[in-house]
PyMOL Python script that loads the backbone (N, CA, C, O; Angstrom):
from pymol import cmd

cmd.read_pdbstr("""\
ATOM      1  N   UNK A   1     -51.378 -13.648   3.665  1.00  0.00           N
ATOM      2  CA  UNK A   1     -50.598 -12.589   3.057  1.00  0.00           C
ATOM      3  C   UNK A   1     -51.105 -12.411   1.622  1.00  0.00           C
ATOM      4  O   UNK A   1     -51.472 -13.396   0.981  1.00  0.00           O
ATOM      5  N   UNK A   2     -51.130 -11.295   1.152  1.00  0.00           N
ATOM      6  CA  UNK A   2     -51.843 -11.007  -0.154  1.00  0.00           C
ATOM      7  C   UNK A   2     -50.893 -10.803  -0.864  1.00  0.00           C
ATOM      8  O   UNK A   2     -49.945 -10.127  -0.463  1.00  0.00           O
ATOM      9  N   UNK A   3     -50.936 -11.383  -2.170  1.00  0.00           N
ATOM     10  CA  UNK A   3     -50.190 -10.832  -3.521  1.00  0.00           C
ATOM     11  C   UNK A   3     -49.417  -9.752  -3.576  1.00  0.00           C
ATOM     12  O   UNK A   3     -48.251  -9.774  -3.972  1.00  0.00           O
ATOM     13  N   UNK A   4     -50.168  -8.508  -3.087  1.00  0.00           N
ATOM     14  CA  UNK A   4     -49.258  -6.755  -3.192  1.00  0.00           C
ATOM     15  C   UNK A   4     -48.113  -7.077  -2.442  1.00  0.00           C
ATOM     16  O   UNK A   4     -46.984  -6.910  -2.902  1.00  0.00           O
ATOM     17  N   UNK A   5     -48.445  -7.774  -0.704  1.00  0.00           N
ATOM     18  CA  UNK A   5     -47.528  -8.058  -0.026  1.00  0.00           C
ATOM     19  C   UNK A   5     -46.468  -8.581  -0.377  1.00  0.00           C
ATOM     20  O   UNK A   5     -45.446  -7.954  -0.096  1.00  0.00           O
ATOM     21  N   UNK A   6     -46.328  -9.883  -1.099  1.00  0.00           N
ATOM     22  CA  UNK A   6     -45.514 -10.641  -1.260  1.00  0.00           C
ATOM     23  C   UNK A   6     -44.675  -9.987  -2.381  1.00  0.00           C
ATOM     24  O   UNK A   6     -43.449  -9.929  -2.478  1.00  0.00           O
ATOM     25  N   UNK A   7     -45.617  -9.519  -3.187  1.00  0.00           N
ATOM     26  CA  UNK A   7     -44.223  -8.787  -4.243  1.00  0.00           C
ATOM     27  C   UNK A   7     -43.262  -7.612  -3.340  1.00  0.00           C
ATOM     28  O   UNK A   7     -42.050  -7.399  -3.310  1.00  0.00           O
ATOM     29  N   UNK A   8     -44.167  -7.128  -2.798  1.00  0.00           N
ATOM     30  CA  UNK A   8     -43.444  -5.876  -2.094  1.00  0.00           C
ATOM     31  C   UNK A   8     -42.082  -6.215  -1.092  1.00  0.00           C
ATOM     32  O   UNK A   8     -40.973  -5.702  -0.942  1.00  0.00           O
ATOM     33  N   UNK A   9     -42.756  -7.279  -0.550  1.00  0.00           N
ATOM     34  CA  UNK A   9     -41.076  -8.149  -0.110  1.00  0.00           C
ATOM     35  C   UNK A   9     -40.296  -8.929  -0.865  1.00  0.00           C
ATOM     36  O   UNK A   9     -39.184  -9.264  -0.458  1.00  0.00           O
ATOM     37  N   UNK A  10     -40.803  -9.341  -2.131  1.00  0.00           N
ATOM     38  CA  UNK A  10     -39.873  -9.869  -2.925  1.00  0.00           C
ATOM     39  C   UNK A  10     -38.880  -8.180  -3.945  1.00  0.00           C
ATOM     40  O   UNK A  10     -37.746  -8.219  -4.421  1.00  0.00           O
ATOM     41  N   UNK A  11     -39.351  -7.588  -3.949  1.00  0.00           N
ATOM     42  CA  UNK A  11     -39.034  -6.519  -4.502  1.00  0.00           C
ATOM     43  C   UNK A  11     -37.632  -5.841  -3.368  1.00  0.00           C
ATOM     44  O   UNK A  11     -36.474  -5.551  -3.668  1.00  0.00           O
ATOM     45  N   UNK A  12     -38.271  -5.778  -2.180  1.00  0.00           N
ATOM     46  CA  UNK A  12     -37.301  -5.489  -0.666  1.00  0.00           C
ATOM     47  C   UNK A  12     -36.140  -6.652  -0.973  1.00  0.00           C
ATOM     48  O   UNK A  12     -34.994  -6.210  -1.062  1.00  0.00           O
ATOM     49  N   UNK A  13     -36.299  -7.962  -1.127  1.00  0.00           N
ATOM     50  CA  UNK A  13     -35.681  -8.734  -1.120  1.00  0.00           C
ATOM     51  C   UNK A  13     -34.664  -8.492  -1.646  1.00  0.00           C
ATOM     52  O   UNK A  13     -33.593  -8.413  -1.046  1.00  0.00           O
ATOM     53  N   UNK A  14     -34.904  -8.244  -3.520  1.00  0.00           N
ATOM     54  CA  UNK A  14     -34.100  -8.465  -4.201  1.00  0.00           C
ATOM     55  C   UNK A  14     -33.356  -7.245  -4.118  1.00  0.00           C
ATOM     56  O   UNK A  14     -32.145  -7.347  -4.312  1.00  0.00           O
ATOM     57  N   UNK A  15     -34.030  -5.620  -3.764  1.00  0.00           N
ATOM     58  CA  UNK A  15     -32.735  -4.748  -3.512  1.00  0.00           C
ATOM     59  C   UNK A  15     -32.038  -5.083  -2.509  1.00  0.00           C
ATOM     60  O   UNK A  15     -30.832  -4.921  -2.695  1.00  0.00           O
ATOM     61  N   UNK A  16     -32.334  -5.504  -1.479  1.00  0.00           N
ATOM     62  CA  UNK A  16     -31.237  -5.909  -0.518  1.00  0.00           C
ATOM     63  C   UNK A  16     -30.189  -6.847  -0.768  1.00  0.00           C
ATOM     64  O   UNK A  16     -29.076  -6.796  -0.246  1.00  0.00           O
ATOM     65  N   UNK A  17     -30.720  -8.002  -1.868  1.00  0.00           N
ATOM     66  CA  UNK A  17     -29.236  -8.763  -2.317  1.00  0.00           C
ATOM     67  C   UNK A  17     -28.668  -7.495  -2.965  1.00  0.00           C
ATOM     68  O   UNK A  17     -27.790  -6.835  -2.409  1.00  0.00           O
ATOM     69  N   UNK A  18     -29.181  -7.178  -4.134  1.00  0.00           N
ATOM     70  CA  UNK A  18     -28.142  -6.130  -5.229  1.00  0.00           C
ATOM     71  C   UNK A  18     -27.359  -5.025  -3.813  1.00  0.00           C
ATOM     72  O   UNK A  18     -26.318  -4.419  -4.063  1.00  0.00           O
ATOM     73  N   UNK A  19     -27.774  -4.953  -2.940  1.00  0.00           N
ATOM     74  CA  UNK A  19     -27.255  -4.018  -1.942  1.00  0.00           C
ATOM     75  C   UNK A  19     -26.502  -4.679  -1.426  1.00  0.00           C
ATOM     76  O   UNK A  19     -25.700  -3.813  -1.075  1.00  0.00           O
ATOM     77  N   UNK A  20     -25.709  -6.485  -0.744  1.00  0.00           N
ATOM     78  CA  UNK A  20     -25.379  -6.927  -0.608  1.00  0.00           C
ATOM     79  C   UNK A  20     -24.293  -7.353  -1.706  1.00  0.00           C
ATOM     80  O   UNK A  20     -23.212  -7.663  -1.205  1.00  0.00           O
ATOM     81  N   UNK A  21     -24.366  -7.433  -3.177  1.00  0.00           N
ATOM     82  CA  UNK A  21     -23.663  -7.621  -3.711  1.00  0.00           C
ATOM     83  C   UNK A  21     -22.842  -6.575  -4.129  1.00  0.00           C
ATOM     84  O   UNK A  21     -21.667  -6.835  -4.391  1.00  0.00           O
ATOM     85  N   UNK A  22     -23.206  -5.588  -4.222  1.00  0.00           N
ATOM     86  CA  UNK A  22     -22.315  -4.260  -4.033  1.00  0.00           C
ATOM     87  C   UNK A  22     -21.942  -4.158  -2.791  1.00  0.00           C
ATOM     88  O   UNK A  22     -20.723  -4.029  -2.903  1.00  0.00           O
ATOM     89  N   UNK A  23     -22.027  -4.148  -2.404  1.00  0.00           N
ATOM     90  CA  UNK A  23     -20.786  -4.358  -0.748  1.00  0.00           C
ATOM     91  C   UNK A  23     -20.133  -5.331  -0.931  1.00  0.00           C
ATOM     92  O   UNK A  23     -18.955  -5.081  -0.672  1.00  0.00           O
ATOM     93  N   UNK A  24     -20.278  -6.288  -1.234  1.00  0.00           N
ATOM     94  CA  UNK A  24     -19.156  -7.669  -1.444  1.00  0.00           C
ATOM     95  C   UNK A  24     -18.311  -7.124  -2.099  1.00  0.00           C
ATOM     96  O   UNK A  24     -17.211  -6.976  -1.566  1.00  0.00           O
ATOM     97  N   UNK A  25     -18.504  -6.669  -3.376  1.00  0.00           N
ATOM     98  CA  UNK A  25     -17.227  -6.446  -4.454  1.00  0.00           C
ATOM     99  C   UNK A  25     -16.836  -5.224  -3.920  1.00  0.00           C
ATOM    100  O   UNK A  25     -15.627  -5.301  -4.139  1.00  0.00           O
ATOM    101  N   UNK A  26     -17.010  -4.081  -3.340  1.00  0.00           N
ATOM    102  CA  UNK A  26     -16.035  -3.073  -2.282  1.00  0.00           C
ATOM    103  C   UNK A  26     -15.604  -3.630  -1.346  1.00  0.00           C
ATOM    104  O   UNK A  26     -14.538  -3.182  -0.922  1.00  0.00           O
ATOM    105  N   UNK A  27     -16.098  -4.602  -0.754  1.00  0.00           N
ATOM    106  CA  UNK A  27     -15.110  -5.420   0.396  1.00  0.00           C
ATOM    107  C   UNK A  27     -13.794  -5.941  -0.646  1.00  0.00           C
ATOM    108  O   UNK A  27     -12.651  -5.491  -0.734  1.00  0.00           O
ATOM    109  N   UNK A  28     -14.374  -6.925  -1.284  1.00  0.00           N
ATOM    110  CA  UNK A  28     -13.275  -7.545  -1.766  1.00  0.00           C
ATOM    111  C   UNK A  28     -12.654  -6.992  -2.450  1.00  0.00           C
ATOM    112  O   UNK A  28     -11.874  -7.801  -2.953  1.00  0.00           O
ATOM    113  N   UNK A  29     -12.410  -5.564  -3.008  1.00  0.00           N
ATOM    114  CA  UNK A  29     -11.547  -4.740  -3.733  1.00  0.00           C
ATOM    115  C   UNK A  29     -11.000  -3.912  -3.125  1.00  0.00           C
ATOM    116  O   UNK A  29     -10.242  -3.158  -3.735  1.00  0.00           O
ATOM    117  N   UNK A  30     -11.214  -3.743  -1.540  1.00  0.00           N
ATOM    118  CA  UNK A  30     -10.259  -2.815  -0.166  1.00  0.00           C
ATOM    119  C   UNK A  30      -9.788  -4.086   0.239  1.00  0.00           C
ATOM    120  O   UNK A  30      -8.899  -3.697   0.996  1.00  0.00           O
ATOM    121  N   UNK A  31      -9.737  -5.200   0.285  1.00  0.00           N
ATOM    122  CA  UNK A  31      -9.054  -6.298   0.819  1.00  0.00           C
ATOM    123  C   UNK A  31      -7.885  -6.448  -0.219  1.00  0.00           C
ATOM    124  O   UNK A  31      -6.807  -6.819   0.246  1.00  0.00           O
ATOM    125  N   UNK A  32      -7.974  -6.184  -1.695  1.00  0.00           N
ATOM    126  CA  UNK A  32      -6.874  -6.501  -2.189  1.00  0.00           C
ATOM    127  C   UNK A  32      -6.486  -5.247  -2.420  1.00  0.00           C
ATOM    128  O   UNK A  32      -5.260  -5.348  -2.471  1.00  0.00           O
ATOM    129  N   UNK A  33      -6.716  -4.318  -2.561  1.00  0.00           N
ATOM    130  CA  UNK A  33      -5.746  -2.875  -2.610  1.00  0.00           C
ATOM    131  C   UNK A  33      -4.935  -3.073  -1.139  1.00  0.00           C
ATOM    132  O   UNK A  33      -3.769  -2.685  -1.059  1.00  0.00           O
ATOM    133  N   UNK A  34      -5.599  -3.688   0.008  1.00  0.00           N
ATOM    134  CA  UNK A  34      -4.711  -3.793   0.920  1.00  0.00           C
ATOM    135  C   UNK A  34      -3.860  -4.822   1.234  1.00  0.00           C
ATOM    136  O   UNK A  34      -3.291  -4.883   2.324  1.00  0.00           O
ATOM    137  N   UNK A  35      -3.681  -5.931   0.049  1.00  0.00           N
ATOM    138  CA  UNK A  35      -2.614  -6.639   0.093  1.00  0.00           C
ATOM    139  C   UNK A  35      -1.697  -5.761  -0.947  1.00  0.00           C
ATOM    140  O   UNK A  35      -0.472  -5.736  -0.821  1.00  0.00           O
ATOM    141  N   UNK A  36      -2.206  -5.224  -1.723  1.00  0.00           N
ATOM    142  CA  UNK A  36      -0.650  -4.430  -2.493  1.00  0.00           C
ATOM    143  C   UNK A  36      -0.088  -3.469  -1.460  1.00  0.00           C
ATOM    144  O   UNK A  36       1.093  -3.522  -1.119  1.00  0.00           O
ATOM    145  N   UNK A  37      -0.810  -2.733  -1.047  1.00  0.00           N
ATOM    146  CA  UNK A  37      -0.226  -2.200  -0.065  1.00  0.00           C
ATOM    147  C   UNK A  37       0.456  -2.632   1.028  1.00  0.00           C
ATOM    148  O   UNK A  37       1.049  -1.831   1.751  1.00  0.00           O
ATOM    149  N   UNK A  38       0.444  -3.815   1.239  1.00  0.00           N
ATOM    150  CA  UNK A  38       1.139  -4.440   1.961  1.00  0.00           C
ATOM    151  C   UNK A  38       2.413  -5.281   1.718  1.00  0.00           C
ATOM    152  O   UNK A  38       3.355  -5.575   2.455  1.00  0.00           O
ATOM    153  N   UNK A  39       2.088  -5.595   0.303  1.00  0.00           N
ATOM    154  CA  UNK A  39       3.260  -5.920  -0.314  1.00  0.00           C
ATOM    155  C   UNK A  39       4.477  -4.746  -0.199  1.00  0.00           C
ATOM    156  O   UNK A  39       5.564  -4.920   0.352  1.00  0.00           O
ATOM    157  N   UNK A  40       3.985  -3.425  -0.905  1.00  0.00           N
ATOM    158  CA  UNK A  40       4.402  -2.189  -1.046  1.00  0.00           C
ATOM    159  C   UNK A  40       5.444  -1.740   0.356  1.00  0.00           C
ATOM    160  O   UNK A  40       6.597  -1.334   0.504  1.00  0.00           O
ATOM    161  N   UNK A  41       4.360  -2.059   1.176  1.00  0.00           N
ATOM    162  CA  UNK A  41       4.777  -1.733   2.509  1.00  0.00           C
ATOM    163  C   UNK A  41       6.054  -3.038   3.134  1.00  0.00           C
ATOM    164  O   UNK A  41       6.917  -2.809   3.981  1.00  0.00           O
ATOM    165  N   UNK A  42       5.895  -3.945   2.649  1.00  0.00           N
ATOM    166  CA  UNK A  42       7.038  -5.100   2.942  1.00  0.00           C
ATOM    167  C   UNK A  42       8.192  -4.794   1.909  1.00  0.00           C
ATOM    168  O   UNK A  42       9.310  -4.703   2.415  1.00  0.00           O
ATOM    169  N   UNK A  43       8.128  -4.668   0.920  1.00  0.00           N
ATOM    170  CA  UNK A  43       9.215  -3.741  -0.183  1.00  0.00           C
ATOM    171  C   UNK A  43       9.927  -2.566   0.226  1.00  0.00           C
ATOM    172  O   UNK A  43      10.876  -2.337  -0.523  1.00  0.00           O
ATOM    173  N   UNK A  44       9.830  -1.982   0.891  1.00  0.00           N
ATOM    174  CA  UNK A  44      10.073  -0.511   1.520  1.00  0.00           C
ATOM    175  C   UNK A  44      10.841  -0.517   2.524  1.00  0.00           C
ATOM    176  O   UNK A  44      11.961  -0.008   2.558  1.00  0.00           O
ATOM    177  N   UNK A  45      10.006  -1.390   3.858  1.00  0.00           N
ATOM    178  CA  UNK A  45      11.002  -2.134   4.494  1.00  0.00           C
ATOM    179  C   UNK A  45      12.398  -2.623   4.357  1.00  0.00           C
ATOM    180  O   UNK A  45      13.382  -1.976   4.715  1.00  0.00           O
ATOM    181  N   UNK A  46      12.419  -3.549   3.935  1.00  0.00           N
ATOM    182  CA  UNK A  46      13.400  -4.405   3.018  1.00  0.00           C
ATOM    183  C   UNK A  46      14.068  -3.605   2.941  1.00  0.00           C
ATOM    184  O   UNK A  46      15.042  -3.706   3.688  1.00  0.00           O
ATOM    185  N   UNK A  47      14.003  -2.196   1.943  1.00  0.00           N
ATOM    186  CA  UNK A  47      14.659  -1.382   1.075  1.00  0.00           C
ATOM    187  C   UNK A  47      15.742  -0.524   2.285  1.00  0.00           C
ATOM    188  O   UNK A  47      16.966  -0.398   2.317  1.00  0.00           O
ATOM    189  N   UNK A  48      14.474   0.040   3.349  1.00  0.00           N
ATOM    190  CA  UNK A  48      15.154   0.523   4.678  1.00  0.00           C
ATOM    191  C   UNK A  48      16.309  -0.470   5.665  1.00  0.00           C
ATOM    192  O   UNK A  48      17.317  -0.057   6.239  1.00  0.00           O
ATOM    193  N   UNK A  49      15.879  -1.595   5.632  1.00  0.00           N
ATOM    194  CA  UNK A  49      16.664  -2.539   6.494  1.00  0.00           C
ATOM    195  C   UNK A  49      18.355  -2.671   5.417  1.00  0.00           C
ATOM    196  O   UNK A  49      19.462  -2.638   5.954  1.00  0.00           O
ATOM    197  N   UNK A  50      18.161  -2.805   4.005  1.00  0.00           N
ATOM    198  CA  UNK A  50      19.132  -2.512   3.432  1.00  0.00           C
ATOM    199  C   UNK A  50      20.652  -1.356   3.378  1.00  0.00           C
ATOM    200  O   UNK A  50      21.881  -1.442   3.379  1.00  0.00           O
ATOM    201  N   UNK A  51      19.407  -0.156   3.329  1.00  0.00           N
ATOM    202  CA  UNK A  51      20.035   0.721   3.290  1.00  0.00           C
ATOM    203  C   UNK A  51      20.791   1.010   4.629  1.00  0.00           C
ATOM    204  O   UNK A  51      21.976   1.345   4.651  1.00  0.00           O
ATOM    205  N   UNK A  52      19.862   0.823   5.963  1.00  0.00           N
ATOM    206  CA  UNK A  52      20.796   1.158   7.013  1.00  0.00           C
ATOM    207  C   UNK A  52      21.786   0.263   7.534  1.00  0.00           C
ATOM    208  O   UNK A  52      22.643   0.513   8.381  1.00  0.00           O
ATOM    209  N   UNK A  53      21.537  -0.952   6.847  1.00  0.00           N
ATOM    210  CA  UNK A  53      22.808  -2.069   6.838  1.00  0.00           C
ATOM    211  C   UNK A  53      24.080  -1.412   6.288  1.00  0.00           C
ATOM    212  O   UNK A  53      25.193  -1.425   6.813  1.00  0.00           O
ATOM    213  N   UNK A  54      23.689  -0.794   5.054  1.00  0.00           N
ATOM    214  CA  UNK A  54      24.875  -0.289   4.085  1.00  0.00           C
ATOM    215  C   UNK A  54      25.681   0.864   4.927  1.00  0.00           C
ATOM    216  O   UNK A  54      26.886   0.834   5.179  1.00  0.00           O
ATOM    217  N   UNK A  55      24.521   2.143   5.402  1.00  0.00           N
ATOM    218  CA  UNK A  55      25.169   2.850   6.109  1.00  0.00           C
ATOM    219  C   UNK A  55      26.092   2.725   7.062  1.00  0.00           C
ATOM    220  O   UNK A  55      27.298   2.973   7.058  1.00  0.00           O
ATOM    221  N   UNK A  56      25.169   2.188   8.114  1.00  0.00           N
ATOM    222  CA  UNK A  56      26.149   1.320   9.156  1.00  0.00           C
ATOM    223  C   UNK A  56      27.248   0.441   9.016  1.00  0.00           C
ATOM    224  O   UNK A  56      27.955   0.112   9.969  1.00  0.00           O
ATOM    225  N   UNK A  57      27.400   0.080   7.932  1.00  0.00           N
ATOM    226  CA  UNK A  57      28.652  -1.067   7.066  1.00  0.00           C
ATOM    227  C   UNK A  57      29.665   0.223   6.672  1.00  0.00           C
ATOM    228  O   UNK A  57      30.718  -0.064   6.103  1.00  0.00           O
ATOM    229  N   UNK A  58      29.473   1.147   6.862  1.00  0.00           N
ATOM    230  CA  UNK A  58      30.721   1.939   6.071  1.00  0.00           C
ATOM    231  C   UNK A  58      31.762   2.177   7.202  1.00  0.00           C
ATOM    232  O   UNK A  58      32.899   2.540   6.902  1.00  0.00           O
ATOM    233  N   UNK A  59      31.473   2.022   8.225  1.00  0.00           N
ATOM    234  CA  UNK A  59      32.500   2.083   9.503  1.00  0.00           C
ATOM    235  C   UNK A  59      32.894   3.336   9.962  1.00  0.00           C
ATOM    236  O   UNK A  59      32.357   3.553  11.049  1.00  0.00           O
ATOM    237  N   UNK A  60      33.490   4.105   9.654  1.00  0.00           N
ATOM    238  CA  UNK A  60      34.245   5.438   9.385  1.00  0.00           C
ATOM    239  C   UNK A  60      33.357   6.561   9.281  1.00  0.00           C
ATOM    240  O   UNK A  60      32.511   6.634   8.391  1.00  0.00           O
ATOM    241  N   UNK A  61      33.559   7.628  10.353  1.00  0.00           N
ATOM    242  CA  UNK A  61      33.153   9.019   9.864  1.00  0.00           C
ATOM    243  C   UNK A  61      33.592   9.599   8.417  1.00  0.00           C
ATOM    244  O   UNK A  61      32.845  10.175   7.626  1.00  0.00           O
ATOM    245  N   UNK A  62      35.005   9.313   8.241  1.00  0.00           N
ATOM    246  CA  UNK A  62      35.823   9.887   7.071  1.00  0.00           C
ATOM    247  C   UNK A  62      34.877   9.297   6.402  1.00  0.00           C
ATOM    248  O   UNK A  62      34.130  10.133   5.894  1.00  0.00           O
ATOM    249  N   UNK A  63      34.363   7.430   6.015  1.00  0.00           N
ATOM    250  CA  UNK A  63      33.956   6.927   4.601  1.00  0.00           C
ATOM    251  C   UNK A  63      32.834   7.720   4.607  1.00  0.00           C
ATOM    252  O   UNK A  63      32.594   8.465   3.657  1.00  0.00           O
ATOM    253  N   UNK A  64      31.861   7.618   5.918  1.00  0.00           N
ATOM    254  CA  UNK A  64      30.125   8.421   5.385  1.00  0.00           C
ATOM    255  C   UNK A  64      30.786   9.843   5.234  1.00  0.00           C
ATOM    256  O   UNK A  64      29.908  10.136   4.423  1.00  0.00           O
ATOM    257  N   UNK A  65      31.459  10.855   5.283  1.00  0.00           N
ATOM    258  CA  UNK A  65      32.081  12.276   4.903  1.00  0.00           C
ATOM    259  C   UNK A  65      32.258  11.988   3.306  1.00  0.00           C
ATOM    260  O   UNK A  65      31.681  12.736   2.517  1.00  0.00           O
ATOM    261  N   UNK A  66      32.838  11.199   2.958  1.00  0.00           N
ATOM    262  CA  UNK A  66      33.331  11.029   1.601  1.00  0.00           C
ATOM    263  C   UNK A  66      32.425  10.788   0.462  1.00  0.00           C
ATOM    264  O   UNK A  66      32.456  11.114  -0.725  1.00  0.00           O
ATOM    265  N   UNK A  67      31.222   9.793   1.544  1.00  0.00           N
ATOM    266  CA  UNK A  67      29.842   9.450  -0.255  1.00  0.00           C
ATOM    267  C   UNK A  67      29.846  10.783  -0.548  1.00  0.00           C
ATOM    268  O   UNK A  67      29.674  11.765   0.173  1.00  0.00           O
ATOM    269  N   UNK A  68      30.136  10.636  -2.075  1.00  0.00           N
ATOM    270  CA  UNK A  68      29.602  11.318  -3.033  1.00  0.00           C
ATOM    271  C   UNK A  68      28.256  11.773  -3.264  1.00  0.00           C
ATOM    272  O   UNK A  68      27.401  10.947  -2.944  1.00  0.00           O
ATOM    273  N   UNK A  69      27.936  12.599  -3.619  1.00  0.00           N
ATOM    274  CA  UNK A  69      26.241  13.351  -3.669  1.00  0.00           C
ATOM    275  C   UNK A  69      25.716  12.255  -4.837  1.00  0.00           C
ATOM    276  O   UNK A  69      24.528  12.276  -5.158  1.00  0.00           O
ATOM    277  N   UNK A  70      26.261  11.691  -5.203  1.00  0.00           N
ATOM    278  CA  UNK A  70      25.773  11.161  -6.700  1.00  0.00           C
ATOM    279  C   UNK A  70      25.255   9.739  -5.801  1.00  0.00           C
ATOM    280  O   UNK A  70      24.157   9.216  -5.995  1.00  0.00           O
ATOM    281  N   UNK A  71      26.104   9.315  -4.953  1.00  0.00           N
ATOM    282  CA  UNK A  71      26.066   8.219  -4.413  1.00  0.00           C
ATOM    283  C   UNK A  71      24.491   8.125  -3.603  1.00  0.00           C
ATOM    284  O   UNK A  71      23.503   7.395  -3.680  1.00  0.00           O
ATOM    285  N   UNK A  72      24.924   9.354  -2.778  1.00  0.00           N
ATOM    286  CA  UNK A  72      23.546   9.546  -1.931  1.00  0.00           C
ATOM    287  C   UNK A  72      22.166   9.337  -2.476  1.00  0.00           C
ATOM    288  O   UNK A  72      21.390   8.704  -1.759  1.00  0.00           O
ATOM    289  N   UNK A  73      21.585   9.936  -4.070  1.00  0.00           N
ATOM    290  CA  UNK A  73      20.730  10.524  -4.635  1.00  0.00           C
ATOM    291  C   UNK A  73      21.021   9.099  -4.951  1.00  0.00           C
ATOM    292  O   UNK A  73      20.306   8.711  -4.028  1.00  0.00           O
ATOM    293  N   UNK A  74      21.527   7.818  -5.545  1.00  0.00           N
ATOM    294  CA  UNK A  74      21.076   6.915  -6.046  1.00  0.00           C
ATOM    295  C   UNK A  74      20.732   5.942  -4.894  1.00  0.00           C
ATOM    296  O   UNK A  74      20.347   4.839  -5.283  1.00  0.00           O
ATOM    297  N   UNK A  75      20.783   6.101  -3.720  1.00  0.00           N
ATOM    298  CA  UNK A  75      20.625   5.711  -2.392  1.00  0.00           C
ATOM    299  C   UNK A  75      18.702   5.860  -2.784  1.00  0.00           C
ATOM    300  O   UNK A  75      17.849   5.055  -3.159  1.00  0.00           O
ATOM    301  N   UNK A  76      18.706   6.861  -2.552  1.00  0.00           N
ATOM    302  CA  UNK A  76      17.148   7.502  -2.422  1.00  0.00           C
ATOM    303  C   UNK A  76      16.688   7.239  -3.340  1.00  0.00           C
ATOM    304  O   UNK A  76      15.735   6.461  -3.388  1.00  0.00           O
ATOM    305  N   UNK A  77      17.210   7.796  -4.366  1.00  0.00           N
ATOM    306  CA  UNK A  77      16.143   7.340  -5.590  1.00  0.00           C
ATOM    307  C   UNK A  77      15.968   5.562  -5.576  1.00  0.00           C
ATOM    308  O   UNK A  77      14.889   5.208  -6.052  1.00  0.00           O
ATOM    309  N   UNK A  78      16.614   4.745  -5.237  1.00  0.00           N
ATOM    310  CA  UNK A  78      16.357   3.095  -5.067  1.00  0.00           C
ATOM    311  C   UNK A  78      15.509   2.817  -3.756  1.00  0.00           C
ATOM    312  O   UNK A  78      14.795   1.815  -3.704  1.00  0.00           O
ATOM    313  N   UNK A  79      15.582   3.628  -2.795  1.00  0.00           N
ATOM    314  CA  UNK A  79      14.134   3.792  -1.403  1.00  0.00           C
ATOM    315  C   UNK A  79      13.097   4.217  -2.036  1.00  0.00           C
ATOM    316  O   UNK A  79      12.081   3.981  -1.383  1.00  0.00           O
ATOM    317  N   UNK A  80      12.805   4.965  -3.437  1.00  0.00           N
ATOM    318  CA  UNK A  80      11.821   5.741  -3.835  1.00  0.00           C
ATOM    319  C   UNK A  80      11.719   6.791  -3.494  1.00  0.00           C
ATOM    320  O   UNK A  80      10.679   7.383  -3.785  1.00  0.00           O
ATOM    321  N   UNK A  81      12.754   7.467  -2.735  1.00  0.00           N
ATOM    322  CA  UNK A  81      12.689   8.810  -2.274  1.00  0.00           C
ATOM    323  C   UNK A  81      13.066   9.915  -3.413  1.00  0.00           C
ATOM    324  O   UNK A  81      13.766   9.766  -4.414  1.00  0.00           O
ATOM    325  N   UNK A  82      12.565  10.758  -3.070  1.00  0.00           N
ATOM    326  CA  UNK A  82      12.712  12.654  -3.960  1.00  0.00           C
ATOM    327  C   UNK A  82      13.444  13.127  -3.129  1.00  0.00           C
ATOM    328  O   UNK A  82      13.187  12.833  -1.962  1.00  0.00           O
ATOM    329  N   UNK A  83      14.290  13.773  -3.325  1.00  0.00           N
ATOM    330  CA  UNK A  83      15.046  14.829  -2.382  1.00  0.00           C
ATOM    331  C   UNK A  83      14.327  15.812  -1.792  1.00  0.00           C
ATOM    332  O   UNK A  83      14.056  16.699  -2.602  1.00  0.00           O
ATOM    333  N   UNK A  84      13.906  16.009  -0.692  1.00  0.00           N
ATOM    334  CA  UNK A  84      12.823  16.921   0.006  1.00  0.00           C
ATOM    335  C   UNK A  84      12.550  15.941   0.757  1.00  0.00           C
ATOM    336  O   UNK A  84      11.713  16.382   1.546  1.00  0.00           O
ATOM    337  N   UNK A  85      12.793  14.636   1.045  1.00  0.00           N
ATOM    338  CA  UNK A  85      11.843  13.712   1.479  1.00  0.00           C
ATOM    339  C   UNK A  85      10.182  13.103   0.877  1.00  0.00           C
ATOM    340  O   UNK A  85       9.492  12.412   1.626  1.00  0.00           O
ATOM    341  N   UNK A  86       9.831  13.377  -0.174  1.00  0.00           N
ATOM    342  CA  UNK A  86       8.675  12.629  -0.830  1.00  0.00           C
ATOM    343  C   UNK A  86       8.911  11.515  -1.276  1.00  0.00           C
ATOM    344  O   UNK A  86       9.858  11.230  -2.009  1.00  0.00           O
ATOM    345  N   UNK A  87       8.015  10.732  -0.849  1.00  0.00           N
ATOM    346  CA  UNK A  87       8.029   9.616  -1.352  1.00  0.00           C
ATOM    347  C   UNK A  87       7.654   9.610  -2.997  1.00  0.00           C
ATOM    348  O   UNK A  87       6.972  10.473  -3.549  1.00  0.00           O
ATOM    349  N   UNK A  88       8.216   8.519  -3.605  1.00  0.00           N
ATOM    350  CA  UNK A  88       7.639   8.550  -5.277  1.00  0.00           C
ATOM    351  C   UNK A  88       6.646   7.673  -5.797  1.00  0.00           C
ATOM    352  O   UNK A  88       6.301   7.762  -6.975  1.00  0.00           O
TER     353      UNK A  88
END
""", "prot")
cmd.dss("prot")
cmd.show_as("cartoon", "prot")
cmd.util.cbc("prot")
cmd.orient("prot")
């Protein structure tokens, strides 16, 4: 193997690590955006399993007739909800 050769694969070489190491750090930075998101997504939960505990805890057509609008909107706004249904 001649000299030109060997650089020419050491040259191949070394872009393929730097090409390898840029993929590592996008792997490992969609792996942790997808543990917040998963956190996010276990928070939300929670928030839902709460809330329809609460609902369901009020017993009474009359009590759910009676929440107050003020009541409702601090309901949602603590799910993260906008009125329209968007999330925040």
């Amino acid at each position: 193997m001649s000299k030109r050769e060997l650089e020419k694969i050491q040259r191949e070489l070394t872009s393929i690590k730097g090409e390898l190491d840029r993929l590592s750090q996008q792997y490992e930075a969609a792996i942790s955006e997808k543990r917040g998101l998963q956190e996010e997504a276990d928070i939300m939960e929670r928030r839902l399993v709460a809330a329809s505990k609460l609902i369901s805890g009020l017993g009474s057509e009359k009590i759910r007739q009676g929440l107050s609008l003020q009541l409702v909107y601090t309901l949602f706004h603590g799910l993260g909800i906008r009125v329209g249904g968007r999330m925040t």
